[in-house]
Biopython code that builds the backbone (N, CA, C, O; Angstrom):
import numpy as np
from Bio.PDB.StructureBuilder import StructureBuilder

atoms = [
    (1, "UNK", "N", (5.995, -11.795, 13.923)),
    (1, "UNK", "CA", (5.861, -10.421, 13.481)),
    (1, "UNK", "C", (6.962, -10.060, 12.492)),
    (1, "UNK", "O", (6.742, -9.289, 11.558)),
    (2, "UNK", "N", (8.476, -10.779, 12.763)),
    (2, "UNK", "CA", (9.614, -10.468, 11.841)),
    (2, "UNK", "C", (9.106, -10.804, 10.643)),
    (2, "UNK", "O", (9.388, -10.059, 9.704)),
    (3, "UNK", "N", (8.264, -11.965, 10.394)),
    (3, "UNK", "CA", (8.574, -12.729, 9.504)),
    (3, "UNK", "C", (7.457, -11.816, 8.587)),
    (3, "UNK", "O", (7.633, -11.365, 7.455)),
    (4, "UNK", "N", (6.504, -11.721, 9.271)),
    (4, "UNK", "CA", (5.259, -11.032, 8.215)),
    (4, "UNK", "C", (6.107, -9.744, 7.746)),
    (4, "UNK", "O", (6.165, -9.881, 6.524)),
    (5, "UNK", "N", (6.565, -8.955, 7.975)),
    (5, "UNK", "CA", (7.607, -8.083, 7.766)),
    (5, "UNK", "C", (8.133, -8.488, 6.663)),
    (5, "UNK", "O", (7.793, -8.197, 5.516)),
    (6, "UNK", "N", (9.135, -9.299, 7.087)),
    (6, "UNK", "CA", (10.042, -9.851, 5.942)),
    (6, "UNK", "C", (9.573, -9.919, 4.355)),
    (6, "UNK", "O", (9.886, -9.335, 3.318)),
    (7, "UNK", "N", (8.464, -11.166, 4.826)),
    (7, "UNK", "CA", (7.029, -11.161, 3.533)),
    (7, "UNK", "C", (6.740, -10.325, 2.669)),
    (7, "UNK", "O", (6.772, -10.248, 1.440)),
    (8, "UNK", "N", (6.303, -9.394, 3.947)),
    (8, "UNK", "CA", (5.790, -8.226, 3.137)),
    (8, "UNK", "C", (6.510, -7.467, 2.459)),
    (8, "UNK", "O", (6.179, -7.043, 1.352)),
    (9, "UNK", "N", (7.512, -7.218, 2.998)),
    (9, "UNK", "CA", (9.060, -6.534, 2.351)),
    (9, "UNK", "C", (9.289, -7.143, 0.788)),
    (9, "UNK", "O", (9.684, -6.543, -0.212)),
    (10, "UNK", "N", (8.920, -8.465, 0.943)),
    (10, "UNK", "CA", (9.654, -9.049, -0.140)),
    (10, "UNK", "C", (8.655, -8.815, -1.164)),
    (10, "UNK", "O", (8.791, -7.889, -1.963)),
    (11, "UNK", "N", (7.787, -9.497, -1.186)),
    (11, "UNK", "CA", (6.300, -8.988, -2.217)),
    (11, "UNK", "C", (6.140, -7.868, -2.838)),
    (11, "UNK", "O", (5.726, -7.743, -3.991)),
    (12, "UNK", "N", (6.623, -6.589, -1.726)),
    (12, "UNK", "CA", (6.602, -5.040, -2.029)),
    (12, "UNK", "C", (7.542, -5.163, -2.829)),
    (12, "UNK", "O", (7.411, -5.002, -4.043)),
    (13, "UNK", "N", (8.677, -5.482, -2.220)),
    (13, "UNK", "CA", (10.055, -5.253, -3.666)),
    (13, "UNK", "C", (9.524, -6.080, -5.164)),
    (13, "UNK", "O", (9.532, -5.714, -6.340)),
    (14, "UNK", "N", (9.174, -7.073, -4.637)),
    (14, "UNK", "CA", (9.061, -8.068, -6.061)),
    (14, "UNK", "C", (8.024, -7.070, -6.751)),
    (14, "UNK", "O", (8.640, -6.892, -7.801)),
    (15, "UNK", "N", (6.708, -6.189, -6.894)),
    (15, "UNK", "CA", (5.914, -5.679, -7.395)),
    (15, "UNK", "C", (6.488, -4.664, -7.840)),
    (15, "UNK", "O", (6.337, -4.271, -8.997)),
    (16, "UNK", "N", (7.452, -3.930, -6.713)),
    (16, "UNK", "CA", (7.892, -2.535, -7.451)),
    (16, "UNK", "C", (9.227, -2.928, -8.378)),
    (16, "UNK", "O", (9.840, -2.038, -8.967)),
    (17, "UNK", "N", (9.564, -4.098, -8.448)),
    (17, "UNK", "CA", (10.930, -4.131, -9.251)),
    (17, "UNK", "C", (10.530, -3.954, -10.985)),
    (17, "UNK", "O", (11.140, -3.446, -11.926)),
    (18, "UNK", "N", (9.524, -4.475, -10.891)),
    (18, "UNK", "CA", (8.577, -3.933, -12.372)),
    (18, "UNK", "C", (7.712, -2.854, -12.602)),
    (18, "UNK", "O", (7.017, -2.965, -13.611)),
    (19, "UNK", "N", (7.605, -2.071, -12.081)),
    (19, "UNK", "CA", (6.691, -0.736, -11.630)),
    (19, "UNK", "C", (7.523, -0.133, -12.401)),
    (19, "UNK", "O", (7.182, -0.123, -13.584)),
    (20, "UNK", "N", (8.704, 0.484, -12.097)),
    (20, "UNK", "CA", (8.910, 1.691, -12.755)),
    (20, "UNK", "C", (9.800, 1.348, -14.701)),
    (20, "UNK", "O", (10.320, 2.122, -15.505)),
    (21, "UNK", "N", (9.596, 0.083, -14.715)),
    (21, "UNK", "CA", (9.915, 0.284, -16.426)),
    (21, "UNK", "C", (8.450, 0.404, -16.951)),
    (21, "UNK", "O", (8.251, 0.699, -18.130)),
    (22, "UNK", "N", (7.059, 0.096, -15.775)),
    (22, "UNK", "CA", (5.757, 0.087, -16.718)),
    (22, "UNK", "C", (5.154, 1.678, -16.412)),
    (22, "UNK", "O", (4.270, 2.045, -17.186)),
    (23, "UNK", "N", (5.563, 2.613, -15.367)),
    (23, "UNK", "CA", (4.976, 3.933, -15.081)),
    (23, "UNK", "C", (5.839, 4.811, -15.819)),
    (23, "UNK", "O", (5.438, 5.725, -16.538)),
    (24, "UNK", "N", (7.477, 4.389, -15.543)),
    (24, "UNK", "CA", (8.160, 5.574, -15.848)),
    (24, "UNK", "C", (8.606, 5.449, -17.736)),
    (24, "UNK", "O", (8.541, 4.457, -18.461)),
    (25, "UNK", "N", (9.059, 6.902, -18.079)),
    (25, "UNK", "CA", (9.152, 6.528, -19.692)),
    (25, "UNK", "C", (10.610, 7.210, -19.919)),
    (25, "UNK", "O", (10.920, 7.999, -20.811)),
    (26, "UNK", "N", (11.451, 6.676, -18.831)),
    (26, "UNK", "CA", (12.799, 6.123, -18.931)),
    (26, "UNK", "C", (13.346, 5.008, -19.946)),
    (26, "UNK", "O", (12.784, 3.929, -20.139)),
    (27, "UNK", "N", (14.693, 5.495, -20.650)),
    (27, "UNK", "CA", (14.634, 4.550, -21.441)),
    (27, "UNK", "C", (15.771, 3.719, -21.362)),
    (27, "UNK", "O", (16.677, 4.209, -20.688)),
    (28, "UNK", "N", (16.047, 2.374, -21.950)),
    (28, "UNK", "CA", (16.727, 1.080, -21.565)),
    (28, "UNK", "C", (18.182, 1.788, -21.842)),
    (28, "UNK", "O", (18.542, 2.306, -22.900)),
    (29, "UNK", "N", (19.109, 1.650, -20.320)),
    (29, "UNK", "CA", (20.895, 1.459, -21.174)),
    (29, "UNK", "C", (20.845, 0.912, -22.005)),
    (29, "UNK", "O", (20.248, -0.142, -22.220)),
    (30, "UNK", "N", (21.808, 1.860, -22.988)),
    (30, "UNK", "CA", (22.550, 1.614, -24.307)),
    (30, "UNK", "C", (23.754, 1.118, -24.076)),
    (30, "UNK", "O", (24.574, 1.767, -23.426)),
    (31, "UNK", "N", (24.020, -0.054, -24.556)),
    (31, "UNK", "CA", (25.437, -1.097, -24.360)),
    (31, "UNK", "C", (26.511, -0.269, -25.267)),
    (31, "UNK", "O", (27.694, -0.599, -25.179)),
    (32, "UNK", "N", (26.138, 0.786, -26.125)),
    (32, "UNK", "CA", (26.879, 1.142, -26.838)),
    (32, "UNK", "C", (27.728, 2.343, -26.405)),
    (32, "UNK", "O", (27.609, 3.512, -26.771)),
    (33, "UNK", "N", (28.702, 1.755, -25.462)),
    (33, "UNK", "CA", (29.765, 2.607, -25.095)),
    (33, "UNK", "C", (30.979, 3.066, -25.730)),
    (33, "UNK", "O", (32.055, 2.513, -25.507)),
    (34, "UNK", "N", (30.848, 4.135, -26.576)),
    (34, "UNK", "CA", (32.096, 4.434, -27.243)),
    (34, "UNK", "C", (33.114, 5.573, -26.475)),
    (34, "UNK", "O", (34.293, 5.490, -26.818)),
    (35, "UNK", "N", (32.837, 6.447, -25.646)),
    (35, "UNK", "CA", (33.708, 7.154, -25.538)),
    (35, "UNK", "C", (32.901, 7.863, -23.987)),
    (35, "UNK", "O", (31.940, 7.312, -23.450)),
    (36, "UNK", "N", (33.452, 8.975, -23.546)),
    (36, "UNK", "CA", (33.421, 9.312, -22.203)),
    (36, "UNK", "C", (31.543, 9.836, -22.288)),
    (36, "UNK", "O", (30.662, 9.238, -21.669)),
    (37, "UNK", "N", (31.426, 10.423, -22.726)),
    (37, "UNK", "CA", (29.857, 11.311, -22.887)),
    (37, "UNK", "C", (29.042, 9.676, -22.884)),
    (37, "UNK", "O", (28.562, 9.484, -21.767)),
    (38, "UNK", "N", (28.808, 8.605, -23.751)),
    (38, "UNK", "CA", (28.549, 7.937, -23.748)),
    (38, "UNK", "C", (28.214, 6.919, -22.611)),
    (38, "UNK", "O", (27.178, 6.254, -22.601)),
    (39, "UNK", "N", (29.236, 6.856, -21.606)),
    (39, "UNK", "CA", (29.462, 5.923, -20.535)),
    (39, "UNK", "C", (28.825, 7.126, -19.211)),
    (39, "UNK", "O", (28.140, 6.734, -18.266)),
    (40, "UNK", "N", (29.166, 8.362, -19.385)),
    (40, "UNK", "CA", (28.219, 9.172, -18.455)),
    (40, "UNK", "C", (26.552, 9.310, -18.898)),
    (40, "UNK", "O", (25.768, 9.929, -18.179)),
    (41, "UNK", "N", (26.264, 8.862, -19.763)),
    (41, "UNK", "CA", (24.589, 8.947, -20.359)),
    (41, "UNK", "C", (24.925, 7.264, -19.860)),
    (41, "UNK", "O", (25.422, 7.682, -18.815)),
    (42, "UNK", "N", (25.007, 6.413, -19.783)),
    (42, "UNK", "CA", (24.359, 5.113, -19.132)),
    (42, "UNK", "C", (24.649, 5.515, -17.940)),
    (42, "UNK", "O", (23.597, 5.312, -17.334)),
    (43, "UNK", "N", (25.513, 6.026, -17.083)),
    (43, "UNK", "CA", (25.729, 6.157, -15.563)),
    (43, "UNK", "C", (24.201, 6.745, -15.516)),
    (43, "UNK", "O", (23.302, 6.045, -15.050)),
    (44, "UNK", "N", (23.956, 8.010, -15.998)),
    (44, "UNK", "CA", (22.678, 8.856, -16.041)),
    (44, "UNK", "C", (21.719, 8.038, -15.536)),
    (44, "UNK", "O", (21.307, 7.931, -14.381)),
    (45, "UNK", "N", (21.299, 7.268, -16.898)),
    (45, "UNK", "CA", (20.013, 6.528, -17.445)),
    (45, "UNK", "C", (20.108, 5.228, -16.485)),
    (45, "UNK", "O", (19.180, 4.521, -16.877)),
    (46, "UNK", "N", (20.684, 4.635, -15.552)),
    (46, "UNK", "CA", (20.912, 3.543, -14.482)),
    (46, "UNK", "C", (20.679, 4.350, -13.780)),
    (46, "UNK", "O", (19.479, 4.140, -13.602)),
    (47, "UNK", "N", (21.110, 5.838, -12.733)),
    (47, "UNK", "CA", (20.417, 6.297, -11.878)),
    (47, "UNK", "C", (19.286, 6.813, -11.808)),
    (47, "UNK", "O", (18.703, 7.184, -10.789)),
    (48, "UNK", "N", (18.901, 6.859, -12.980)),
    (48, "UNK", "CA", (17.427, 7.521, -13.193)),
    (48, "UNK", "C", (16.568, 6.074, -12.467)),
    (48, "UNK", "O", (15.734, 6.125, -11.564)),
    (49, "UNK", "N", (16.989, 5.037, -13.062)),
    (49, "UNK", "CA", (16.168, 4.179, -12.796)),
    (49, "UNK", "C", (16.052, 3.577, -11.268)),
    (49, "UNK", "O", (15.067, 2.974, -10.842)),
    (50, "UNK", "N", (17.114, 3.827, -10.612)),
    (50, "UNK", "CA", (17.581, 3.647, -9.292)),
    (50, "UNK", "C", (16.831, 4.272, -8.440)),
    (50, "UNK", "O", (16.408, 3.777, -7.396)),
    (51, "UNK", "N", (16.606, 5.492, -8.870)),
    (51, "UNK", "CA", (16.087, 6.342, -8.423)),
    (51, "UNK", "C", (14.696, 6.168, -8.208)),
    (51, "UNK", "O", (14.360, 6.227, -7.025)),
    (52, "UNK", "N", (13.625, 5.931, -9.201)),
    (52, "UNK", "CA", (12.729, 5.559, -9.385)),
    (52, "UNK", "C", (11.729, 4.403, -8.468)),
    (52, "UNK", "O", (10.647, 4.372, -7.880)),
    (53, "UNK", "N", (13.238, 3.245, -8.890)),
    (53, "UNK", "CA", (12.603, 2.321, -8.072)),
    (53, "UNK", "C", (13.065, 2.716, -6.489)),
    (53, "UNK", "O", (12.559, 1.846, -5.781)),
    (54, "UNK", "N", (13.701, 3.526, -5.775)),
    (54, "UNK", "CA", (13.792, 3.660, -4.605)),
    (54, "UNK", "C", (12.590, 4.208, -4.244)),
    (54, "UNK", "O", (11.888, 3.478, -3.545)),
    (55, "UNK", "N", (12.089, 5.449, -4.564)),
    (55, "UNK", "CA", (10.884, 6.182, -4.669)),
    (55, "UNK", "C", (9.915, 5.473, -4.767)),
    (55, "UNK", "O", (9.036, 5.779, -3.961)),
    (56, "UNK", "N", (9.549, 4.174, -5.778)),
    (56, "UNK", "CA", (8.250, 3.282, -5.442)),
    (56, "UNK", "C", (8.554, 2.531, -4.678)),
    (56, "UNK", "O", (7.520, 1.907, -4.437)),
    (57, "UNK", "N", (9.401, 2.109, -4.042)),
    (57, "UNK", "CA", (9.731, 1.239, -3.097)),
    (57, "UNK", "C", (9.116, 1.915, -1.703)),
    (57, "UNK", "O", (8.283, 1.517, -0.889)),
    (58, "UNK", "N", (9.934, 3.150, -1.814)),
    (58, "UNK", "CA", (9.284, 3.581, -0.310)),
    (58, "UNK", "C", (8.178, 3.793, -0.097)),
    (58, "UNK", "O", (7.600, 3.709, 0.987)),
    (59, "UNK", "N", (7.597, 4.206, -1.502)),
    (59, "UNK", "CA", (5.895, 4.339, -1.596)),
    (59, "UNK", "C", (5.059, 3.213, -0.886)),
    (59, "UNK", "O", (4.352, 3.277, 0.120)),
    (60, "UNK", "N", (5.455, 1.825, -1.986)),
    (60, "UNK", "CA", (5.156, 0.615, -1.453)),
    (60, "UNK", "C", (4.968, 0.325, 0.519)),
    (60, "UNK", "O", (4.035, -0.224, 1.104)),
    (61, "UNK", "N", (6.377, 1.006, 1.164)),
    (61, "UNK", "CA", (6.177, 0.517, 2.248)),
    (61, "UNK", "C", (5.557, 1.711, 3.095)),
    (61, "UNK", "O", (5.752, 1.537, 4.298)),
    (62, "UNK", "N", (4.926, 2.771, 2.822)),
    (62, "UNK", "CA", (4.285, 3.398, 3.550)),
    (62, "UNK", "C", (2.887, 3.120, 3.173)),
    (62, "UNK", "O", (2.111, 3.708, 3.926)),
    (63, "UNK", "N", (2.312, 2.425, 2.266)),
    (63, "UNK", "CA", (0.883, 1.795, 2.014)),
    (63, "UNK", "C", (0.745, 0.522, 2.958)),
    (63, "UNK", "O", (-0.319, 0.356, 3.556)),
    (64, "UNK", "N", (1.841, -0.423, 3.116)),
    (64, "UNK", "CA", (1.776, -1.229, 3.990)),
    (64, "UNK", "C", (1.947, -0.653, 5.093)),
    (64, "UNK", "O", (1.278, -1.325, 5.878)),
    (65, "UNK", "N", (2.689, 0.631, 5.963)),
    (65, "UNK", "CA", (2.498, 0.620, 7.059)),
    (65, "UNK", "C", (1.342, 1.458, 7.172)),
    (65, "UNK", "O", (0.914, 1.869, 8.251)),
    (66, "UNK", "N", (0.860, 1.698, 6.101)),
    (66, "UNK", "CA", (-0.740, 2.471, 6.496)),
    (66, "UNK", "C", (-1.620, 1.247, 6.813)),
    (66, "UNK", "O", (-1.993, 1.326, 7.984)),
    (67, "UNK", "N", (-2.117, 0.080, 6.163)),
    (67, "UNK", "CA", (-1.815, -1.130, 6.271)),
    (67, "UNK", "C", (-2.309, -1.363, 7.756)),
    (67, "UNK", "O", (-3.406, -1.351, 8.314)),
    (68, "UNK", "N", (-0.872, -1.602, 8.175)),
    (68, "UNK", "CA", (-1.032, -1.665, 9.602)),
    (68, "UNK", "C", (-1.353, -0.549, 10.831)),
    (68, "UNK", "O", (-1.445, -0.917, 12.002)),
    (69, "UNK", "N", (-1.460, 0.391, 10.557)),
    (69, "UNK", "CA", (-1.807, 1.564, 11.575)),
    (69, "UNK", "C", (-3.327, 0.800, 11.170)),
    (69, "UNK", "O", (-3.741, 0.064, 12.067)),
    (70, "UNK", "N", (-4.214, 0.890, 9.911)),
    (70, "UNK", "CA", (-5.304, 0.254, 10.266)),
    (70, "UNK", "C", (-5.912, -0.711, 10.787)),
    (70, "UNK", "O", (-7.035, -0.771, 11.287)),
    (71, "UNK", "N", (-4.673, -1.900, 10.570)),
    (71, "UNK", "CA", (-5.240, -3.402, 11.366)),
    (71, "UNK", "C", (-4.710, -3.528, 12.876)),
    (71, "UNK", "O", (-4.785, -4.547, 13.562)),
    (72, "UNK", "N", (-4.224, -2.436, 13.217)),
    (72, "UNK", "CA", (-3.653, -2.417, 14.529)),
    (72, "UNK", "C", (-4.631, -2.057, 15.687)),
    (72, "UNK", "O", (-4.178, -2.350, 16.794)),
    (73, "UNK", "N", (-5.703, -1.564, 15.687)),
    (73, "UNK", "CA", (-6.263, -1.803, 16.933)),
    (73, "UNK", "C", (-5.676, -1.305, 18.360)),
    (73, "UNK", "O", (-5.764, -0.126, 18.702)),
    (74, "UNK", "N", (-5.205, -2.080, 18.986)),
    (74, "UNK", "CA", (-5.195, -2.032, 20.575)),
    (74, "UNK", "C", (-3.527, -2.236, 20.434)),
    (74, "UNK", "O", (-2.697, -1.735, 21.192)),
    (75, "UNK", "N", (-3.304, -2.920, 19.514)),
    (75, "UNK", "CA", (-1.945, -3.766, 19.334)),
    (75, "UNK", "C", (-0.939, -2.846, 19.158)),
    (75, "UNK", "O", (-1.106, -2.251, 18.094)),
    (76, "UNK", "N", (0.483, -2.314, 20.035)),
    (76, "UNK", "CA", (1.222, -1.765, 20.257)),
    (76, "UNK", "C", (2.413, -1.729, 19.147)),
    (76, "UNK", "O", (2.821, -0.906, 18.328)),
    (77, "UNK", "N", (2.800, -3.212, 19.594)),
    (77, "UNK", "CA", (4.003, -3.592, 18.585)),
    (77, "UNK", "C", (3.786, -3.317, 17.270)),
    (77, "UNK", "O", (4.709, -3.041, 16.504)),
    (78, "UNK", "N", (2.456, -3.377, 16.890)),
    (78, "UNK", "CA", (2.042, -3.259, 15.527)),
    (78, "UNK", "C", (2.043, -1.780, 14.973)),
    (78, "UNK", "O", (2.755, -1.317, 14.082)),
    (79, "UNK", "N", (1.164, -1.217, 15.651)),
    (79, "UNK", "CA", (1.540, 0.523, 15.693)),
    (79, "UNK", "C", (3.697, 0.977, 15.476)),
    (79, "UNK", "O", (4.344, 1.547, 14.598)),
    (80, "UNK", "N", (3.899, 0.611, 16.221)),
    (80, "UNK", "CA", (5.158, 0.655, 16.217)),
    (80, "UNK", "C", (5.826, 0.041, 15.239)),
    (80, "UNK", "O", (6.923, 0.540, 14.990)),
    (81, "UNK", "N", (5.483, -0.962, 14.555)),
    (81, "UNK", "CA", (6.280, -1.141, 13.604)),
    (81, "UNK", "C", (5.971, -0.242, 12.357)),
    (81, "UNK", "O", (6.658, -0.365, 11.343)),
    (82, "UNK", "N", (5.077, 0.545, 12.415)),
    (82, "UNK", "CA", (4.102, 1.087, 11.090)),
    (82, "UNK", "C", (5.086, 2.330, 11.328)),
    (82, "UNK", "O", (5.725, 2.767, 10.371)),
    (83, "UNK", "N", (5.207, 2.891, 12.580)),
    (83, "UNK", "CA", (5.855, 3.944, 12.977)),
    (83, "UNK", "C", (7.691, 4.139, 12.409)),
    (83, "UNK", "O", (8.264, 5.174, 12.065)),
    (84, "UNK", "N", (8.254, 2.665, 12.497)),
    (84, "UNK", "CA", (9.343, 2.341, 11.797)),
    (84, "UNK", "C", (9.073, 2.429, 10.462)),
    (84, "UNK", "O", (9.891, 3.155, 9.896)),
    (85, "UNK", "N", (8.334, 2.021, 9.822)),
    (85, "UNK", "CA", (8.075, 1.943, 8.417)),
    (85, "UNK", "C", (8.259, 3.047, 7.845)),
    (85, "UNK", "O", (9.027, 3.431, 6.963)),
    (86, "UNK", "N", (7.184, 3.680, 8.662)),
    (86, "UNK", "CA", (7.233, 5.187, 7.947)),
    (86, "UNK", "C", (8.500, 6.320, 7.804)),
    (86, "UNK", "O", (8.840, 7.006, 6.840)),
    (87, "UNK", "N", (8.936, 6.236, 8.897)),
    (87, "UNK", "CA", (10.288, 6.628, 9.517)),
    (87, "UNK", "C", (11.341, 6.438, 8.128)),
    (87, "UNK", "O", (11.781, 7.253, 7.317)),
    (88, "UNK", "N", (11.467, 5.307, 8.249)),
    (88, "UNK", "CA", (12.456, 5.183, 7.089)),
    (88, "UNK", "C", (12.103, 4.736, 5.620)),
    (88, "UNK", "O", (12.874, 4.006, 4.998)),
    (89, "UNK", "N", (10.883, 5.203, 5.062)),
    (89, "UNK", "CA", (10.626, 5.399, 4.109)),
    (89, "UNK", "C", (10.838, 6.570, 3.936)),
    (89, "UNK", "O", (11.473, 6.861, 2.922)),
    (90, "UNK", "N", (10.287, 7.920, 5.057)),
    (90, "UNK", "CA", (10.853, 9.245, 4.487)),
    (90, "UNK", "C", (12.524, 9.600, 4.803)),
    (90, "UNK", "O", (12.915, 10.753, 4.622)),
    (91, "UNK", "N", (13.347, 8.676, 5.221)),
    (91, "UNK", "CA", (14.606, 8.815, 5.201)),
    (91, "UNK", "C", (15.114, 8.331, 3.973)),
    (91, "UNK", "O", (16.136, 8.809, 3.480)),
    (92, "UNK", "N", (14.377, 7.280, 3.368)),
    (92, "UNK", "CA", (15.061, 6.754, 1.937)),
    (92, "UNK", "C", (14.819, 7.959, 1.087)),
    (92, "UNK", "O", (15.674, 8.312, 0.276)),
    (93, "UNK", "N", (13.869, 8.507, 1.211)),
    (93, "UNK", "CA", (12.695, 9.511, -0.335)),
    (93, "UNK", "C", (13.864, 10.617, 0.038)),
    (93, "UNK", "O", (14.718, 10.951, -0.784)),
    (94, "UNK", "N", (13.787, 11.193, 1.504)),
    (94, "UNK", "CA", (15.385, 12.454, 1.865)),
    (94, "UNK", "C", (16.739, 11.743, 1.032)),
    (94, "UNK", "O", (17.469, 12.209, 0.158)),
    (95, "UNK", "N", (16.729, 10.981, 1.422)),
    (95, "UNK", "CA", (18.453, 10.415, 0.950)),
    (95, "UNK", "C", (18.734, 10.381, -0.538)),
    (95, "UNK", "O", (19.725, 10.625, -1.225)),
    (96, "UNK", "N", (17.417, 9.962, -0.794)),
    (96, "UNK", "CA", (17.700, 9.472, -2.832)),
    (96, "UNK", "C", (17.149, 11.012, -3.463)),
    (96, "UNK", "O", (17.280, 11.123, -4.682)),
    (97, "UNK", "N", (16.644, 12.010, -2.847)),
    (97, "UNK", "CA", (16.447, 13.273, -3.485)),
    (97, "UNK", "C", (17.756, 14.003, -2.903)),
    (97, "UNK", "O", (18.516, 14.413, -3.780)),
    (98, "UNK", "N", (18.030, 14.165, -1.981)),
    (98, "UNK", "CA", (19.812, 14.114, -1.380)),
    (98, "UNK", "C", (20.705, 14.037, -2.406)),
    (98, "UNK", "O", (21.489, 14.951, -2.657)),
    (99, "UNK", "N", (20.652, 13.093, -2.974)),
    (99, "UNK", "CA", (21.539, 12.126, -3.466)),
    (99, "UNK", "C", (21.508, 12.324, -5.422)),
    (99, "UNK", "O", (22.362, 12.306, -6.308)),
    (100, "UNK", "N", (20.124, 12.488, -5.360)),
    (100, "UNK", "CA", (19.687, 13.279, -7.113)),
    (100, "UNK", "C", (19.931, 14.412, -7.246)),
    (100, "UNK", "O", (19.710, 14.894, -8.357)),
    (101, "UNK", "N", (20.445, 15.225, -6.243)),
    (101, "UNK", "CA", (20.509, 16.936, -5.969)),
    (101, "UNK", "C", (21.834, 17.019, -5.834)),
    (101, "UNK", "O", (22.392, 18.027, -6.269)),
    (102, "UNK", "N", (22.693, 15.853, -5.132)),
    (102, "UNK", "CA", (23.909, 16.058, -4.957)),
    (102, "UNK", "C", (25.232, 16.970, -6.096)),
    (102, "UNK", "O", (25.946, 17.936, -5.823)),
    (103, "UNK", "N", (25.133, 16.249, -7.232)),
    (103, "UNK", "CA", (25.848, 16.658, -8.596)),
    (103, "UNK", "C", (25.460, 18.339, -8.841)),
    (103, "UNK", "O", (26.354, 19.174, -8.982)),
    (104, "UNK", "N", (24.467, 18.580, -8.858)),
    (104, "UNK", "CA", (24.159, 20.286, -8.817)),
    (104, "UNK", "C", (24.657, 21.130, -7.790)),
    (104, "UNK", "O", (25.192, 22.209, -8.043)),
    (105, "UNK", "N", (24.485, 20.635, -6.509)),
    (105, "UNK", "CA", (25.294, 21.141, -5.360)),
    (105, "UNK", "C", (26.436, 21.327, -5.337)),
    (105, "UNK", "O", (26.892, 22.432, -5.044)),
    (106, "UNK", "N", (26.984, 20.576, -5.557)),
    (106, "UNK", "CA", (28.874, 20.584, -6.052)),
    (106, "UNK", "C", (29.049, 21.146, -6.964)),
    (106, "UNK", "O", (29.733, 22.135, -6.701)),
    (107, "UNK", "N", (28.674, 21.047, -8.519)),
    (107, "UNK", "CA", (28.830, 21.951, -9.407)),
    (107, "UNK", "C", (28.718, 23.039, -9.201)),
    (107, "UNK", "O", (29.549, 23.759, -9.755)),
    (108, "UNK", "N", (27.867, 23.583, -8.493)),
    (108, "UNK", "CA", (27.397, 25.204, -8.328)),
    (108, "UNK", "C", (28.631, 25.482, -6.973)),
    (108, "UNK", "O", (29.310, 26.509, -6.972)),
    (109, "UNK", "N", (28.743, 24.631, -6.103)),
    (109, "UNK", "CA", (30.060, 25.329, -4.787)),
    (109, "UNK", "C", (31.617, 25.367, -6.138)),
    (109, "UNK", "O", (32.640, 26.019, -5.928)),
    (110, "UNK", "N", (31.450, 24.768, -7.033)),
    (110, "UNK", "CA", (33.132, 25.141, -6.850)),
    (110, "UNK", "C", (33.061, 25.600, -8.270)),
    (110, "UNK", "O", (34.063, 25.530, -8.982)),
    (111, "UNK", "N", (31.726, 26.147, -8.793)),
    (111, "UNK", "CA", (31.613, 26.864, -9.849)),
    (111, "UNK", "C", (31.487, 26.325, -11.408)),
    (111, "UNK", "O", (31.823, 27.035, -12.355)),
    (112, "UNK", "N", (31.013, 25.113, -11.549)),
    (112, "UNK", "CA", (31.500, 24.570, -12.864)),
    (112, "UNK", "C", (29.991, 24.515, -13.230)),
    (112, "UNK", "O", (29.261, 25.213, -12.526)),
    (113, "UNK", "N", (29.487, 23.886, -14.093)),
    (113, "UNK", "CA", (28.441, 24.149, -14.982)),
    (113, "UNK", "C", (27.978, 22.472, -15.548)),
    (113, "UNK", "O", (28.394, 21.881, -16.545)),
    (114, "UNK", "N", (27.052, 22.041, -14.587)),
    (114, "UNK", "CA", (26.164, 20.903, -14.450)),
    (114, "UNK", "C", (25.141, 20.779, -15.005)),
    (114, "UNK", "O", (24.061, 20.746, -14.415)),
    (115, "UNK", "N", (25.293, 20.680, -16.326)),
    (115, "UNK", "CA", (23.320, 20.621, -16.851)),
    (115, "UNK", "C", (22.373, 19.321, -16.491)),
    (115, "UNK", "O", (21.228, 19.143, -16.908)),
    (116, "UNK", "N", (22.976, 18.626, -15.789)),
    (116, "UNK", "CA", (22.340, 17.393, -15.420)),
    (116, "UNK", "C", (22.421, 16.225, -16.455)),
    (116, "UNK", "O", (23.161, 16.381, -17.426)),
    (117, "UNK", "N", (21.672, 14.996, -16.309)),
    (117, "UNK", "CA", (21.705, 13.678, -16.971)),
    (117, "UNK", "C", (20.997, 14.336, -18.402)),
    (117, "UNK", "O", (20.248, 15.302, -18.264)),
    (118, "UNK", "N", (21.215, 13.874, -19.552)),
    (118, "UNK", "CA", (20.801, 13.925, -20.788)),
    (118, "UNK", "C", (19.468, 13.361, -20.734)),
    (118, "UNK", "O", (18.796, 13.267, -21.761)),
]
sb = StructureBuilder()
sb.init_structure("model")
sb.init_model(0)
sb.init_chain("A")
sb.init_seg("    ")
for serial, (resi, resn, name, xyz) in enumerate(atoms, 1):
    if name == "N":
        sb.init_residue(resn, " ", resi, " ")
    sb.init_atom(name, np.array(xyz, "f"), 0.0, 1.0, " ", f" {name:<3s}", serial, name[0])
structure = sb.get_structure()
């Protein structure tokens, strides 16, 4: 059961690791780092993409544990693992929108002025 897991885990990542340069119209870091504004627009444009692929990732594994809630039947462990799946797919999607929201949150508590990634 670990192992089909594992599998499946891995396949899902390998599909979504190319997903979001072919859905999203994010565009490639620029190596051309000259000065501070510059090196915060690639920090940007790398979390954008981070972001992205976390979001199809978790997508990915709540289709597989839909997946299995269907091939599960009678089968307990199986239900239950779908139940994990899901679980922490909507803890990743909370954490990485958490986490994309974070920089505005702080800007706005101690008053400074965040227009977000370029």
């Amino acid at each position: 059961m670990k192992a089909t897991l594992v599998k499946l885990g891995a396949s899902g990542a390998a599909i979504s690791i190319w997903t979001p340069p072919l859905a999203s119209a994010a565009t490639l870091p620029n190596a051309n780092v000259n000065n501070l504004q510059g090196f915060v627009n690639l920090i940007c444009t790398i979390a954008g993409w981070l972001f992205a692929f976390l979001i199809v990732l978790a997508i990915v594994f709540i289709l597989i544990a839909a997946f299995y809630y269907l091939t599960a039947s009678d089968n307990a462990q199986r239900r239950s693992a779908a139940n994990y799946m899901i679980v922490f797919a909507a803890v990743a999607i909370a954490l990485g929108i958490l986490a994309r929201s974070l920089p505005f949150l702080v800007s706005s508590l101690v008053g400074g002025t965040f227009n977000g990634c370029p």
